[in-house]
C-alpha positions in Angstrom: 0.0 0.0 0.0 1.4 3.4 -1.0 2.0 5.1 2.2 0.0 8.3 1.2 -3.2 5.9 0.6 -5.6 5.3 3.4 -6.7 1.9 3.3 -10.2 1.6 1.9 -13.6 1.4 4.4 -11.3 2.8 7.3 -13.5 5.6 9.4 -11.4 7.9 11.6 -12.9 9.6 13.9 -11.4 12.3 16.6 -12.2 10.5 20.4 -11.4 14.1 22.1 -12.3 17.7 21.1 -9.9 20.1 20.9 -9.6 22.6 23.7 -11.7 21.3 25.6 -11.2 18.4 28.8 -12.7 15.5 27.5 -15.0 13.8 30.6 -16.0 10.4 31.5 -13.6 8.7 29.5 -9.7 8.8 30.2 -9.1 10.8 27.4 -5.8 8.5 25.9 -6.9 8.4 22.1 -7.0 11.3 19.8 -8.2 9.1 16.6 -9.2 5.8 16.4 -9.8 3.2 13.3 -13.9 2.0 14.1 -14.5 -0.9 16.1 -16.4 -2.8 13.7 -13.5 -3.1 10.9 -11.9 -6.5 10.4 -8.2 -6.3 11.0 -7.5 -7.0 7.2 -9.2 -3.6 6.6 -6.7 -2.0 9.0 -3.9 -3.3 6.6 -1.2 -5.3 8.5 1.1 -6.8 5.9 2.1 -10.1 7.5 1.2 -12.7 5.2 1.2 -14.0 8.7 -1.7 -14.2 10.7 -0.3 -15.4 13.8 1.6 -12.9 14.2 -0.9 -9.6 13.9 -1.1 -7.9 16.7 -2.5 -4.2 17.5 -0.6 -1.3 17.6 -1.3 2.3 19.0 1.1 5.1 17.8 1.6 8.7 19.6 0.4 11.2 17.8 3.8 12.4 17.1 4.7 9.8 14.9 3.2 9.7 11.1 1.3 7.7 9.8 -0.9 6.6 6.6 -4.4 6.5 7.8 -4.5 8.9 10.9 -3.8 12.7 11.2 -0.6 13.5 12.9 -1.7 16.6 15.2 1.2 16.2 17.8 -2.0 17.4 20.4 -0.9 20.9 19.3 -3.5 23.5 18.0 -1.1 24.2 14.8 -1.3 21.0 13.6 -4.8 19.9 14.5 -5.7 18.9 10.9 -2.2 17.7 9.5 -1.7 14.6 8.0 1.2 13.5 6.9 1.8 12.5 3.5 4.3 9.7 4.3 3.9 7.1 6.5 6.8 6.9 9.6 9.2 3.7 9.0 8.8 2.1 12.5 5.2 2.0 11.9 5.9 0.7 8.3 8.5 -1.8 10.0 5.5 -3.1 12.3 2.9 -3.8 10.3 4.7 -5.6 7.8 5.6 -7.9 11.1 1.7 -7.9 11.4 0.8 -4.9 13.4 -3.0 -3.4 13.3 -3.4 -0.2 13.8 -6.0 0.8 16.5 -5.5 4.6 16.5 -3.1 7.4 17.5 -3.1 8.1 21.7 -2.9 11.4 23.8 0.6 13.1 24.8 1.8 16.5 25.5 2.1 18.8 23.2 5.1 18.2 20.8 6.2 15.9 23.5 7.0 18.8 26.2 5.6 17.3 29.7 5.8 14.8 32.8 2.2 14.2 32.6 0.4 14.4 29.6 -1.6 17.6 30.5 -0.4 20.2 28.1 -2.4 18.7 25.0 -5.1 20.8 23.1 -7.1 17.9 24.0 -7.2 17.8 27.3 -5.2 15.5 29.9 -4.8 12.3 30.1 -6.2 10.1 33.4 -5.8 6.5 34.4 -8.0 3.8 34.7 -9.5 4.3 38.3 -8.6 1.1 40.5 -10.7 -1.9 40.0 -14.3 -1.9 38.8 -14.9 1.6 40.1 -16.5 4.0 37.4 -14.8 7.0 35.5 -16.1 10.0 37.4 -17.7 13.0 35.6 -14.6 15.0 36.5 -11.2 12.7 36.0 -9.4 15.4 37.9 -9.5 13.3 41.0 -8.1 10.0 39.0 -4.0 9.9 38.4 -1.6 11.0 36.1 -0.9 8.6 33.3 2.7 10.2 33.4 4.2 11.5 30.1 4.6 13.3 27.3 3.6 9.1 26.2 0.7 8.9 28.5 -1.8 7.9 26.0 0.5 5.3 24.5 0.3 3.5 28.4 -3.0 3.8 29.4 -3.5 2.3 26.0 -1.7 -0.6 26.9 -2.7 -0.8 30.2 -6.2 -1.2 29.2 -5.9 -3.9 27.1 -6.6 -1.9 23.7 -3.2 -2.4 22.6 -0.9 -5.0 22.6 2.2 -3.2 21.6 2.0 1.0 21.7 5.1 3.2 20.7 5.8 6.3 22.2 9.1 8.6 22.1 11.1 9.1 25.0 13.3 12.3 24.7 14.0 12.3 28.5 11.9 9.4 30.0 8.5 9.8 28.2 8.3 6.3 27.9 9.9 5.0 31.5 7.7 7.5 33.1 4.4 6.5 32.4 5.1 3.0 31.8 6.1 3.4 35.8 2.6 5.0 36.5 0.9 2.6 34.9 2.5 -0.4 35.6 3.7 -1.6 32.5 6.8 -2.4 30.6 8.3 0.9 28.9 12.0 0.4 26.5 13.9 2.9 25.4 16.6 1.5 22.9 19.9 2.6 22.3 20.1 5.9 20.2 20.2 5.2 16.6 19.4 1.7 17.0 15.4 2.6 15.9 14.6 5.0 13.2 13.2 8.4 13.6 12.2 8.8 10.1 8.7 10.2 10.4 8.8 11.1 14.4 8.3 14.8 14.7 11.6 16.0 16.6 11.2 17.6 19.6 15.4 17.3 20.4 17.1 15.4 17.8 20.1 14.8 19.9 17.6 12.9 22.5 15.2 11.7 20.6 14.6 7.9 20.5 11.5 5.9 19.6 10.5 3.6 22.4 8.1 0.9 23.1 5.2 0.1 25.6 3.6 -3.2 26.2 2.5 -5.5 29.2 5.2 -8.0 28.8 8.8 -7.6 28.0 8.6 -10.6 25.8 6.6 -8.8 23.3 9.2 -6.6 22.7 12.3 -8.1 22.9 10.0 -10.6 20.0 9.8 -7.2 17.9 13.9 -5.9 18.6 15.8 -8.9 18.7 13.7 -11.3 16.2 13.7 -14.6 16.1 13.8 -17.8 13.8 13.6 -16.2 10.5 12.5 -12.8 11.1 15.1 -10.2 11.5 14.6 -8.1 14.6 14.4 -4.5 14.4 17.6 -3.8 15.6 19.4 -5.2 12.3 17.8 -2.6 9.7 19.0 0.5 9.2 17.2 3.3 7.0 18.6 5.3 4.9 16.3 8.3 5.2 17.5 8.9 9.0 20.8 10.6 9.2 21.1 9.1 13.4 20.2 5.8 12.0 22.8 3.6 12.2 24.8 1.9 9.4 24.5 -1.5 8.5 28.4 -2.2 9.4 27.8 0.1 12.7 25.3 -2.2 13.6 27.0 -5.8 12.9 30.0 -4.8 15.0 28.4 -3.2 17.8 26.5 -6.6 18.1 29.2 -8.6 17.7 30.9 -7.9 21.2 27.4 -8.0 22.5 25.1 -11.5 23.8 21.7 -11.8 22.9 21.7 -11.0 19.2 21.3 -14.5 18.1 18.5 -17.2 19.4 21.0 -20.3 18.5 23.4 -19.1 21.1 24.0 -21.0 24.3 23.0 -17.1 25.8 19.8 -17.1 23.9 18.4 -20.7 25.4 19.2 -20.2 29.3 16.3 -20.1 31.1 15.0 -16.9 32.9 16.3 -17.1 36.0 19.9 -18.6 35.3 20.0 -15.3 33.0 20.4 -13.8 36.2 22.4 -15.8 38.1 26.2 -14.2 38.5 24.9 -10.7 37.2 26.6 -8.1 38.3 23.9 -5.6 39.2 25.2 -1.8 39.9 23.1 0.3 42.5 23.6 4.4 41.8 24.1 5.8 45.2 23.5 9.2 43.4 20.1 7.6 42.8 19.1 7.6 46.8 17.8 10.9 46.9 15.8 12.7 49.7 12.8 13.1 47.4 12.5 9.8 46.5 9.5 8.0 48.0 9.6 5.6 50.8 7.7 3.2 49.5 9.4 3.0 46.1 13.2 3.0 48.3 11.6 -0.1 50.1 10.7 -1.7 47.1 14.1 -1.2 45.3 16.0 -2.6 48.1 13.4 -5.2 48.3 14.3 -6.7 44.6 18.2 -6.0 45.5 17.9 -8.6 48.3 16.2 -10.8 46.5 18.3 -11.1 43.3 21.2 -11.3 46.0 19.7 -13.9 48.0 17.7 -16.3 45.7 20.1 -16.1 42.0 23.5 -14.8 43.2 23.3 -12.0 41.9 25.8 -9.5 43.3 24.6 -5.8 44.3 27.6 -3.4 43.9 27.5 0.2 44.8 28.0 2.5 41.8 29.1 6.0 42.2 27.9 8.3 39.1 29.2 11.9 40.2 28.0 13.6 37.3 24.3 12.5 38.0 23.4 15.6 39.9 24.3 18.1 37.2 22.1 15.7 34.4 18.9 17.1 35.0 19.7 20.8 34.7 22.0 19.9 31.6 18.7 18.3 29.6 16.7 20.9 30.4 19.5 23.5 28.5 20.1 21.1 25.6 16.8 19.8 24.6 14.7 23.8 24.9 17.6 24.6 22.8 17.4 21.9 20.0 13.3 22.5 20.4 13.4 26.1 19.7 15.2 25.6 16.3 13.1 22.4 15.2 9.7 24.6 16.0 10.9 27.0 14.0 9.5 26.3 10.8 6.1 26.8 12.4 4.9 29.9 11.5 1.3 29.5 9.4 3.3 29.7 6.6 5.3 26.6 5.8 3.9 24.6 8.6 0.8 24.9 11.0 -2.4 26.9 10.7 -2.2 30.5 9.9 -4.3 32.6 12.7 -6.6 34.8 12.1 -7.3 37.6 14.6 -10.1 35.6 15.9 -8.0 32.4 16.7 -5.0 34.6 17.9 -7.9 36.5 20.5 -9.0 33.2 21.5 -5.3 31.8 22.0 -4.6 35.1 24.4 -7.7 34.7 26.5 -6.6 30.9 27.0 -3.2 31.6 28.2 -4.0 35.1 29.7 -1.7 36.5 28.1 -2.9 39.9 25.9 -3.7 39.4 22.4 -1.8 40.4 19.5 -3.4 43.6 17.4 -5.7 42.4 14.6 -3.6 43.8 12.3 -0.8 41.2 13.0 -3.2 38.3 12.0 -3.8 39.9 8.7 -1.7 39.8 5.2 0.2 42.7 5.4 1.0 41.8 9.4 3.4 40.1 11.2 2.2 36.4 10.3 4.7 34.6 12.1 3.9 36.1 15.9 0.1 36.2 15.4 0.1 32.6 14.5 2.5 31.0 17.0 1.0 32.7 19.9 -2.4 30.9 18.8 -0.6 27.9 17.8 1.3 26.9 20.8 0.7 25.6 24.3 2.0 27.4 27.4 4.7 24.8 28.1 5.6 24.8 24.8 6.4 28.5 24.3 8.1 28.3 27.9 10.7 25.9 26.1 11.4 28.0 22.8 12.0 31.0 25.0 14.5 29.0 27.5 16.0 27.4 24.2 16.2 30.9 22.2 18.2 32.3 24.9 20.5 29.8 26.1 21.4 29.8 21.9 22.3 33.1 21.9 25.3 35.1 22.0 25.3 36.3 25.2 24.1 32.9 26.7 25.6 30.1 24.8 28.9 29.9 26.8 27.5 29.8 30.2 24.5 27.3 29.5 24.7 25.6 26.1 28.3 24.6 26.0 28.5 23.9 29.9 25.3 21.5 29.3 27.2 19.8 26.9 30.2 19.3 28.5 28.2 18.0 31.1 26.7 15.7 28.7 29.6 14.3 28.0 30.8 13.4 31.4 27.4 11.8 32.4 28.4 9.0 29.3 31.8 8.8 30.8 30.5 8.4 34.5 28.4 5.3 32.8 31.6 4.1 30.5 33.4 3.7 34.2 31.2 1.7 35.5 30.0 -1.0 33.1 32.0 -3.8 32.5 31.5 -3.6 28.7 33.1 -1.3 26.5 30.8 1.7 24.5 31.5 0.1 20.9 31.4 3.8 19.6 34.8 5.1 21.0 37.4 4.6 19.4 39.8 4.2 22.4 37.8 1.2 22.5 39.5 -0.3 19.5 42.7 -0.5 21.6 42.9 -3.2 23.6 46.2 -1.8 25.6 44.3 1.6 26.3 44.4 2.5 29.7 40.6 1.5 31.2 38.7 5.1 32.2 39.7 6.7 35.7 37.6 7.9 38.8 38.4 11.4 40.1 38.2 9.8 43.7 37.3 13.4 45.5 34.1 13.1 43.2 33.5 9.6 44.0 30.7 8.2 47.0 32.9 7.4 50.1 30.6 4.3 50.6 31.9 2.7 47.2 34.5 0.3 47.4 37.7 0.7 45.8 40.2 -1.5 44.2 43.1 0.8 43.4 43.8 4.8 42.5 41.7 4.0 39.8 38.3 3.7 41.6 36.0 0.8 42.3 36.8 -2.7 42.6 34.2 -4.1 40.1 32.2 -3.5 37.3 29.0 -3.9 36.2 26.3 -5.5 33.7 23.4 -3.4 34.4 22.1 -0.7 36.6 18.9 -0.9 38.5 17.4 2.3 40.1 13.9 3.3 40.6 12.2 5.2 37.4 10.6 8.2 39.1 10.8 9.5 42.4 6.9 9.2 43.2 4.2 7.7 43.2 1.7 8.9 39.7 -0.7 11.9 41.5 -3.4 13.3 40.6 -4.7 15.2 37.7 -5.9 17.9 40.0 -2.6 18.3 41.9 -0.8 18.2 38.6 -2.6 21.5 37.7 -2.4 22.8 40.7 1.0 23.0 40.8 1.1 24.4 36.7 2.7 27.4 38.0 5.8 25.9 39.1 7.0 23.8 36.4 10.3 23.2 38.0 8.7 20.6 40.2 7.5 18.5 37.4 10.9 19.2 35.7 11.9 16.8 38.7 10.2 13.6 37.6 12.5 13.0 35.0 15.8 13.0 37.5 16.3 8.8 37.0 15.8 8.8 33.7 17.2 12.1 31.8 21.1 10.2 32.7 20.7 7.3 30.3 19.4 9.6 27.4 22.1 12.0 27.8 24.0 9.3 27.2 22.1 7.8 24.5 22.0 4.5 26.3 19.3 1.4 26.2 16.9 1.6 29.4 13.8 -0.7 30.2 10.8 0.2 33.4 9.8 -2.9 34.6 6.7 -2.8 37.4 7.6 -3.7 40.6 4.3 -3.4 43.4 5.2 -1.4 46.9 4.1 -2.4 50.4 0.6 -1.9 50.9 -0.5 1.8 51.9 3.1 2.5 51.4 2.4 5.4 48.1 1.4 7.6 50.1 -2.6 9.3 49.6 -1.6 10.1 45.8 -0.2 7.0 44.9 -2.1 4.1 43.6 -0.9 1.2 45.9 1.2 -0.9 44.6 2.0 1.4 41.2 6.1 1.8 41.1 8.3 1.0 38.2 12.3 0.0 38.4 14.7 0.6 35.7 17.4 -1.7 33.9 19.9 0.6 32.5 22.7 -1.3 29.7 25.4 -0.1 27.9 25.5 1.2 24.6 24.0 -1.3 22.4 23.3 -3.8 24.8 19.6 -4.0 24.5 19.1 -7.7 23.5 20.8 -8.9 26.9 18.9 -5.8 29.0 15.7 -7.2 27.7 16.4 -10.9 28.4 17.0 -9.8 32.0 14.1 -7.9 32.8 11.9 -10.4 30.9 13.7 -12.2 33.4 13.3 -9.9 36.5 9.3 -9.7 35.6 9.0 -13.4 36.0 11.2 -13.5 39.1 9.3 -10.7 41.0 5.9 -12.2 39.9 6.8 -15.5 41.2 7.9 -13.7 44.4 4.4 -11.8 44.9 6.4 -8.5 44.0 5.3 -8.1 40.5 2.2 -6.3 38.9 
């Protein structure tokens, strides 16, 4: 099927108006393919039929047969004329497409409130009924949130999502299911609206790990994922790039001994790091029990050895992201302007845009022909958060600015990858120190180092690790209403994304896994039970990340500590 052709007898329909909070339902779809089509009509193009499966898409990501509106009043009837190539990747491995889900606007948000649609709730616990006002359910997390609550529910089996920062690991933690982000490049972004190129990586949600690692590894004679590069992406990997940094890697390949172990002895003689930088005072008590919890238990029942990890750079991470990707936003959002991309306002939209906001509206005469097009229409056609971004990224880019913030943030940047380089036991196959087997291994500055880590030498710790397990946010999902109640500060949601803004920095795979809490435990927002841990690998290691938490999931389940 040409990729600009909608697939014949396929209705569309918006779930959600725009500007306006959708009630009584949890608002996670923008447009969805009718209930009452057969799954041939929705065009997967397995010959297979064993292997269909259904497939939600944010709305950030294009594709053939639904508008692409990024829940952004500029693009609220765009659609793209190509199709993006994960989506074309999935169905030909027998994806059906079920619609396109909720998010924040152009991706910018921890909670998937700042969409032209309205926010984004949770299924309320058990049988209980959606109220009439969903304020008082929880946060779905975000900017993916629709993409989990879709899973979640049952209405997908496999839902992607982009995670620029954690906006996949963050509401796959709030919703209790599995969230993957790959390593960068690994997973094209050919048809993903950028929010920060840099960052951006396409990641995956589902309710079991298995379903995934099925769809990036492979198996038998399907090719995972992870093998095909695209041409069309520039950060896409090469085809050589790819077959060496998987050839120092486990995993890849079914018919290895590695790829036949069972679950558990997957974990057995892991060595599993534990940040220290990661115990911080905001964290939650409930989610610190529960980490601890799975660190004894791995220890205790598969021999699994729990090493202290000191990442020094960890506490400058957050506030380096949140230079670097405003920055790379503002120039990607550039092109909107009602000219070349987006709706052009008229002095009616741009009036109605002001008296959202409360802000003061432009003079007609802007909105007109002979005015100034370009600020008329980007005041209607962006989001408060939004414009907050483009302002901070305008003026850490500029002259006076770009030596104090941008450049810092990016040296910064680059010590976060190194403080992960020093601590996993495999090399990152793209340095090429690496190539060197007699290089010298990376050093600690000890005066930055945890005193509580253990050393081996003047080089810093005695061991290395396979993987890194933390939490993947700080607290327990809240609620909608204290979400927007707190709007004016968004510093404090900034602070969500502390666990999870170090591994894209540093462009590395990561995978939130749902672990349950002690009962009562979450505190009067939480849900009980509702907490998510993170595997973090290095560069390229995804196929052995995801064998070990399939493996963790079945472990913790088995244990009563699963979801």
């Amino acid at each position: 099927m040409s990729a600009r052709a909608r697939p014949r007898g396929l209705h569309l329909r918006h779930v959600c108006p725009p500007n306006g909070h959708q009630r009584r339902h949890l608002n996670h779809f923008i447009s969805r393919a009718d209930a009452s089509l057969t799954s041939a009509e929705a065009t997967p193009v397995s010959n297979d039929p064993s292997s269909t499966f259904t497939l939600a898409v944010k709305d950030n990501i294009a594709t053939a047969s639904f508008p692409t509106t990024c829940a952004s009043p500029f693009l609220i009837d765009y659609r793209s004329p190509y199709e993006a190539t994960i989506v074309s990747q999935l169905r030909a491995r027998g994806a059906r497409l079920v619609g396109t889900t909720n998010m924040d606007e152009f991706g910018m948000g921890s909670h998937s409130t700042h969409s032209v649609f309205g926010p984004v709730a949770q299924d309320p616990e058990g049988d209980a009924p959606i109220p009439a006002d969903t304020s008082s359910l929880l946060s779905a997390g975000g900017s993916s949130g629709g993409s989990a609550v879709a899973v979640a529910k049952g209405e997908a089996d496999v839902a992607l999502g982009t995670d620029t920062g954690g906006s996949v690991r963050l509401p796959a933690a709030y919703c209790a299911v599995v969230g993957f982000k790959p390593s960068y490049g690994m997973i094209s972004r050919f048809g993903v609206v950028p929010y920060a190129n840099s960052l951006d990586t396409v990641g995956f949600l589902a309710r079991e790990v298995s379903r995934i690692r099925d769809l990036i590894v492979g198996g038998g004679t399907r090719p995972g994922l992870w093998a095909e590069h695209d041409p069309q992406d520039p950060t896409s990997l090469s085809s050589a790039a790819r077959t060496r940094c998987a050839g120092g890697r486990e995993g890849y390949k079914f018919d290895t001994a590695w790829g036949k172990k069972r679950p558990a002895d997957l974990l057995r003689g892991l060595r599993v790091g534990i940040p220290l930088e990661y115990n911080i005072e905001e964290l939650d008590p409930a989610i610190r029990d529960s980490w601890a919890r799975v660190a004894a238990l791995l220890q205790s029942s598969f021999g699994v050895r729990a090493v202290p990890v000191s990442l020094p750079t960890t506490r400058h991470a957050l506030a380096a992201y949140y230079v670097i990707a405003p920055a790379e936003a503002s120039s990607n959002l550039a092109k909107y302007d009602g000219i070349r991309y987006g709706a052009r306002a008229t002095s009616n939209t741009t009036a109605a845009a002001a008296a959202e906001d409360g802000s003061a509206a432009a003079p007609a005469s802007d909105a007109a022909e002979g005015g100034v097009l370009y600020a008329a229409s980007r005041a209607a056609g962006f989001g408060a958060e939004v414009k907050r971004r483009i302002l901070l990224g305008g003026y850490t880019l500029s002259a006076a600015a770009m030596d104090n913030y941008f450049l810092q943030a990016q040296r910064v940047r680059r010590l976060v990858r190194r403080d992960f380089d020093r601590v996993f036991a495999l090399a990152n196959p793209l340095h090429d120190g690496d190539a060197d087997p007699e290089s010298e291994p990376p050093s600690f500055d000890l005066s930055d180092l945890d005193e509580r880590v253990p050393m081996a030498d003047k080089r810093g710790p005695e061991e290395e690790v396979d993987f890194l397990l933390c939490p993947t946010a700080p607290t327990p999902p809240p609620t909608l209403r204290e979400v927007l109640a707190k709007e004016k500060n968004p510093v404090e949601a900034y602070m969500n994304d502390v666990f999870t803004v170090p591994a894209s920095l540093a462009g590395l795979p990561a995978v939130s896994v749902p672990v349950s809490v002690q009962p009562g435990g979450a505190g009067e927002a939480g849900r009980p039970g509702a907490a998510g841990l993170q595997l973090i690998g290095q560069y390229w290691d995804d196929a052995r990340l995801l064998g070990v938490a399939e493996a963790l999931v079945e472990v913790l389940r088995d244990e009563g500590m699963g979801r």
